[in-house]
C-alpha positions as CSV (number, residue, x, y, z in Angstrom):
1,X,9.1,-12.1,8.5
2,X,10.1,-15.0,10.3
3,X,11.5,-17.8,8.2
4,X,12.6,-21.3,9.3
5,X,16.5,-21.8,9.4
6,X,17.7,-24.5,6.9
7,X,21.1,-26.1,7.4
8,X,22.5,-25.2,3.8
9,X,22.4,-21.2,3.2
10,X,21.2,-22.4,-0.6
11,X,18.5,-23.8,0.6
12,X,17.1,-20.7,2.6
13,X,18.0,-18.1,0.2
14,X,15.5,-16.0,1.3
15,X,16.7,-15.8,5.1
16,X,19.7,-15.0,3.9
17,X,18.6,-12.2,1.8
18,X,16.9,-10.6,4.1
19,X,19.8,-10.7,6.5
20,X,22.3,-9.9,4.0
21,X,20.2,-6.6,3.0
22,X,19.0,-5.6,7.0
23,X,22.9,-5.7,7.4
24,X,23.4,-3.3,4.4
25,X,20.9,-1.3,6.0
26,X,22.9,-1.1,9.1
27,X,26.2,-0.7,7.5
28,X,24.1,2.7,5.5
29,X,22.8,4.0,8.6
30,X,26.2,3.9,10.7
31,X,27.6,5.8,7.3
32,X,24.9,8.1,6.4
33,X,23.9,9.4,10.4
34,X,20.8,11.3,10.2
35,X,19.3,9.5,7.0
36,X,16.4,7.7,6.9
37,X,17.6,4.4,5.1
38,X,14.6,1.9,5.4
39,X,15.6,-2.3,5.4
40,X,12.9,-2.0,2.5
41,X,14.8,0.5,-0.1
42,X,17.7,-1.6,0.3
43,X,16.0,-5.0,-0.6
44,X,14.2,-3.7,-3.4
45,X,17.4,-1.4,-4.7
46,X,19.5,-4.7,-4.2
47,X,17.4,-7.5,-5.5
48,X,17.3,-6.5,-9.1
49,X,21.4,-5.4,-9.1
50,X,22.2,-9.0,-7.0
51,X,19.9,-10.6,-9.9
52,X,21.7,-8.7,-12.7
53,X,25.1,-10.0,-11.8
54,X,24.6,-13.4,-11.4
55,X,24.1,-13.3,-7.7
56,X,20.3,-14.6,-7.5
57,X,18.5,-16.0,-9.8
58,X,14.5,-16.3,-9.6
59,X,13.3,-19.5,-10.7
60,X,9.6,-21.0,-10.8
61,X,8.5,-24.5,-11.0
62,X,5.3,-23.3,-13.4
63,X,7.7,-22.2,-16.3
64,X,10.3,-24.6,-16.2
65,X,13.6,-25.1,-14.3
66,X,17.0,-24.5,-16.4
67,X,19.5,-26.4,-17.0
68,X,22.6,-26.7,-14.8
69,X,21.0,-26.6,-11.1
70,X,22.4,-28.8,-8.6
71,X,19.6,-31.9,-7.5
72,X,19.0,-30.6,-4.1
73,X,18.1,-27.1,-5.3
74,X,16.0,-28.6,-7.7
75,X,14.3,-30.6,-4.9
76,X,13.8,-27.5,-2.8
77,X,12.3,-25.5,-5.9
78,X,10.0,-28.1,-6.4
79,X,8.9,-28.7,-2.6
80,X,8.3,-24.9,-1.8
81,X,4.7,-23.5,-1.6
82,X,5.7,-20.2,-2.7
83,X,6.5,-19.9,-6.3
84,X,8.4,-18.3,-7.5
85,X,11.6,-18.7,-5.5
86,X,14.8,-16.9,-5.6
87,X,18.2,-19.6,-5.4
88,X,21.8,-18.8,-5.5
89,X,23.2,-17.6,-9.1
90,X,25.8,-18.4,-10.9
91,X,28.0,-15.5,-9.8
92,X,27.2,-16.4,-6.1
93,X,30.0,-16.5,-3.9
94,X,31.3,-20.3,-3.0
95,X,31.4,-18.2,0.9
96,X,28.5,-16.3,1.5
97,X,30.4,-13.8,3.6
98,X,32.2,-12.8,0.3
99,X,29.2,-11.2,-1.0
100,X,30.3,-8.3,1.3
101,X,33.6,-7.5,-0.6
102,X,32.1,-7.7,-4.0
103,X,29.0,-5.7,-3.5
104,X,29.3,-2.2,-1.6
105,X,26.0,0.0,-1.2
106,X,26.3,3.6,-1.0
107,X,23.7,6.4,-0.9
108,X,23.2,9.3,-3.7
109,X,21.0,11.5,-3.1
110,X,18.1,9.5,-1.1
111,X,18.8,6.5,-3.4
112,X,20.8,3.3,-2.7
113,X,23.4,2.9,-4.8
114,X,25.5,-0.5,-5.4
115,X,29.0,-0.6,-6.6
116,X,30.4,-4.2,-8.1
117,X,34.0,-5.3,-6.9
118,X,35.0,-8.4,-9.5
119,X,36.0,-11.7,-7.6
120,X,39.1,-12.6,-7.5
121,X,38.2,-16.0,-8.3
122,X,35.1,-17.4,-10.1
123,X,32.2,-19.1,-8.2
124,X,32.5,-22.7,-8.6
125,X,29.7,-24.0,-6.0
126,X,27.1,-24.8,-8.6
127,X,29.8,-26.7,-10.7
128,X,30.7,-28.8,-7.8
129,X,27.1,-29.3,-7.1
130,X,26.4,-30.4,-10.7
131,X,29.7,-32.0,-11.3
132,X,29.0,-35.5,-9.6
133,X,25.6,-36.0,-11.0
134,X,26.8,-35.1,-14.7
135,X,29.4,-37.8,-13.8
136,X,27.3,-40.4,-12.6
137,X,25.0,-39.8,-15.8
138,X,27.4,-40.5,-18.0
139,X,28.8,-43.5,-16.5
140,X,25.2,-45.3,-16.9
């Protein structure tokens, strides 16, 4: 899949999912030599765990968008063609990179397994985000 790069990693959530996972993949293969780990069993092991914790959330324009996302998410939500679309959680990390010490995969067996490391500190990017425009709402 081939996606167009965005300048915001928000705003391409899917790119970097599928990056994030491919390099999961890698990191299981160099680990586990002589498995079979597909890019595939990783997303769809790590999607629903990611989504669990706050990481992702999957939002669609047909249902309703909640409360408390930023204005230029809401704009992207509402100009993709694909619906539904998966945004940033919560729980995402304020650097994407960080992602990486808070989630580790391993394998069991044949499955992917995924272990959570708490942050150290709580995301704050949506409340940033949302911060100015609750701010200038209240002013008028």
């Amino acid at each position: 899949m081939k996606h167009q790069l965005k300048n915001s990693t928000t705003e391409n959530m899917l790119g970097l999912l599928e990056c994030t996972f491919v390099d999961y993949a890698k990191q299981l293969r160099a680990s586990y030599p002589g498995r079979i780990i597909r890019n595939a069993a990783v997303f769809v092991s790590g999607v629903p765990e990611f989504a669990r914790l706050g990481f992702i959330e999957l939002v669609d324009t047909r249902s309703g968008i909640p409360e408390g996302i930023p204005d230029f998410l809401v704009r992207t939500i509402k100009r993709t063609k694909h619906q539904p679309i998966w945004i940033p959680g919560v729980n995402f990390p304020d650097e994407p990179f960080d992602i990486y010490e808070q989630m580790k995969a391993s394998m069991r067996n044949n499955e992917v397994v995924w272990r959570h490391i708490p942050a150290k500190r709580p995301s704050t990017w949506r409340l940033r985000a949302v911060m100015p425009v609750q701010l200038n709402r209240s002013l008028h």
